[in-house]
N, C-alpha and C positions, 0 to 999 in steps of 0.2 A: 499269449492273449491275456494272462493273469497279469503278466506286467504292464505292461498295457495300461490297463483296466487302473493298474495300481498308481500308474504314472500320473493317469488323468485323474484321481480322485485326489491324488496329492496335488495336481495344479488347482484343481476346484477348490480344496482346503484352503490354499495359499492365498487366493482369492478372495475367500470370504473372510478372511481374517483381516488383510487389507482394505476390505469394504466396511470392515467394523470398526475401523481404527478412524484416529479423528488429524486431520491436519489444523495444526497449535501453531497460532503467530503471537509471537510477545512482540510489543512497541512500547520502547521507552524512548522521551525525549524530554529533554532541559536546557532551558538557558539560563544563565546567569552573567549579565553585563554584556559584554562583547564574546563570551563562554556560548559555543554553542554544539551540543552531542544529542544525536538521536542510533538506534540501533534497532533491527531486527531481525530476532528471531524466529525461525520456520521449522517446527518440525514433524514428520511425520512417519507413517508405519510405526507406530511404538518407537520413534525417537532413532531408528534407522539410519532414519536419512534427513541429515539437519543442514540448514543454509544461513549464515549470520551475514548481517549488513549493516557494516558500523558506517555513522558521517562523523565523522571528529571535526571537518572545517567546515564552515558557509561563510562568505566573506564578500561584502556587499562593496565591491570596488568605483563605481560610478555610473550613472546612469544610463551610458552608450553601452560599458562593459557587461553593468547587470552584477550576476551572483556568483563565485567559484567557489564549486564544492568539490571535498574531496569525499572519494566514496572508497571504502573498502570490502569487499565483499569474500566469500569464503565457504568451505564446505568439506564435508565428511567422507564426500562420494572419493576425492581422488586430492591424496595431501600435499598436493604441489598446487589446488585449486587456489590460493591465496592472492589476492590479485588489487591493486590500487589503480582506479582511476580519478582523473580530475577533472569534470565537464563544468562550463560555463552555460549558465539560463540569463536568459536575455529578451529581449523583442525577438531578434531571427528565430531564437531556439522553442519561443513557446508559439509564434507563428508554424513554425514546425509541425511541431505537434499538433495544432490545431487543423492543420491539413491531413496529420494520417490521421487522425480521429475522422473527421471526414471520409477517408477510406475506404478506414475499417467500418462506420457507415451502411456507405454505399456497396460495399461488396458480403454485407450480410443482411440476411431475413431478422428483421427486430430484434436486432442484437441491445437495443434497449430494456427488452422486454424481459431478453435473456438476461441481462445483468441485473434486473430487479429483481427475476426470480432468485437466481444467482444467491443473491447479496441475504433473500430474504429467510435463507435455510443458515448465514451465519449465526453463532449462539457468543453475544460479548459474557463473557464470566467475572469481566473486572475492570472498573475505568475509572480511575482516578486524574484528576486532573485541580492542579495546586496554583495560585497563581499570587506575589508580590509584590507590590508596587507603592512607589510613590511618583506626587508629580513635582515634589517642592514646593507646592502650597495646599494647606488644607482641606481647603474650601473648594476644589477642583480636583482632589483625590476623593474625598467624597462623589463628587457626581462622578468622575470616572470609577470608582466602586461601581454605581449603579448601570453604568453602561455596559460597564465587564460583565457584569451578571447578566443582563440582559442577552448578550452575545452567547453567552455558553450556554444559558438555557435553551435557545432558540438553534443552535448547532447540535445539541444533546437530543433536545424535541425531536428534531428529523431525522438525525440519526436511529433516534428509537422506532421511526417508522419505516427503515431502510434493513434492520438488523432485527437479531432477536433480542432483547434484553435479560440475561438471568439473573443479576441481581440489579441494585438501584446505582447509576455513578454518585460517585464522589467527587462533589463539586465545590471549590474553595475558592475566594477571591477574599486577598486579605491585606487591606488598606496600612501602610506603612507610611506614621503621623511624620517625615524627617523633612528639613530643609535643603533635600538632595533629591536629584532625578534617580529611584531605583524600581529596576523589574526584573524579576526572576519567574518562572512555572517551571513545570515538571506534569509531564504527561505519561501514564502508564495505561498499557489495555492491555487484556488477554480475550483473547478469540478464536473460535472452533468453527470446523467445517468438515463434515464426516466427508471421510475419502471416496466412501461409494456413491456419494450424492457429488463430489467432484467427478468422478466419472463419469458418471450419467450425463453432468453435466458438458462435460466436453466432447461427449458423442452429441447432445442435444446441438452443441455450437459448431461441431462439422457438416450436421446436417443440414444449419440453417448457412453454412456458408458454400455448400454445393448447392443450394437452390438460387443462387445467386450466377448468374455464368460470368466465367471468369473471374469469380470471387476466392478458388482455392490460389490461384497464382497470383491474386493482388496481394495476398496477407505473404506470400512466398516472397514478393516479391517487395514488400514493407520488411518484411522478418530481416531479409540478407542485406537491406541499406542499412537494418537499425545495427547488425554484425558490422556495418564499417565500410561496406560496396558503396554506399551512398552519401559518405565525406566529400562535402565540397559543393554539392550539388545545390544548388537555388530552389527554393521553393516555388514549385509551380501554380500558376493562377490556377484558379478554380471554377 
């Protein structure tokens, strides 16, 4: 019985430590000319259990073919996890997705509303965002300075009303007087999301997808094409 007793207060321990613990995503991204790296990092339980996702390529081939990216992804849980793939985003492939988001939709209770709450217990701790440019002529680097600015404040704005803000971004657009086309930024963010309010949270998101019938086999059944069962397959009308 003592053991027991002792088994279960160590799983309860285990638990609340877990629950206190914060899940950490760092996003850094920069281009520079035809240079383009974005990466992130995931980590959580006190740094336990980490997930990296580097892009080294994006590479805009033509307008039928679209984009090919290469993605590398990775993880602490098991060291053989290392893995490269290369997918292609196009017309077919955001049509795609614009069908399971549909979906996922229809086979859940305000999963809108979820993802607002979701979104709105995120805490950004650091956002920088740097950006270089010229157009080759003065006089239309000038106004595009003002248009840049306008764009980031106005994605900053909403973002702050999506997210928590803990400190103020860092926002730089910085007009480069040359008689050459150049653009460079560099994007950095740090952001939290306590683990026990992710839990909460995906018990809150089962419940609203079992109020839906047939909604736990439709995400099953989206989860196991996105594994690779549903290569090839056409998008169906809606």
């Amino acid at each position: 019985m003592w053991i027991t007793l002792a088994v279960i207060a160590v799983i309860l321990i285990l638990i609340a430590a877990a629950a206190m613990s914060n899940i950490i995503c760092t996003i850094r991204f920069s281009k520079e000319g035809h240079d383009d790296k974005a990466i992130v990092d995931i980590h959580m339980l006190y740094g336990m259990v980490r997930f990296h996702y580097e892009m080294p390529k994006l590479v805009f081939e033509n307008m039928k073919k679209g984009f090919l990216l290469k993605l590398e992804k990775s993880s602490n849980l098991n060291r053989n996890s290392g893995s490269t793939t290369h997918t292609r985003i196009n017309k077919k492939k955001t049509d795609l997705w614009a069908h399971e988001i549909r979906i996922l939709l229809r086979s859940t209770a305000s999963l809108k509303k979820w993802l607002q709450r979701t979104f709105s217990h995120v805490r950004v701790h650091e956002l920088n965002w740097s950006t270089n440019f010229s157009t080759g002529e003065a006089e239309w680097t000038a106004i595009a300075t003002g248009v840049l600015w306008s764009i980031k404040t106005t994605l900053i704005g909403w973002l702050s009303f999506q997210v928590r803000m803990k400190s103020s971004p860092r926002i730089y657009v910085i007009p480069v007087f040359k008689d050459e086309m150049l653009f460079s930024t560099e994007f950095y963010c740090v952001c939290r999301l306590s683990f026990g309010y992710a839990m909460y949270a995906a018990i809150i998101l089962l419940s609203r997808i079992l109020k839906v019938e047939g909604g736990l086999k439709k995400w099953i059944r989206l989860y196991r094409q996105r594994k690779g069962k549903g290569k090839g397959q056409k998008v169906p009308s809606v």
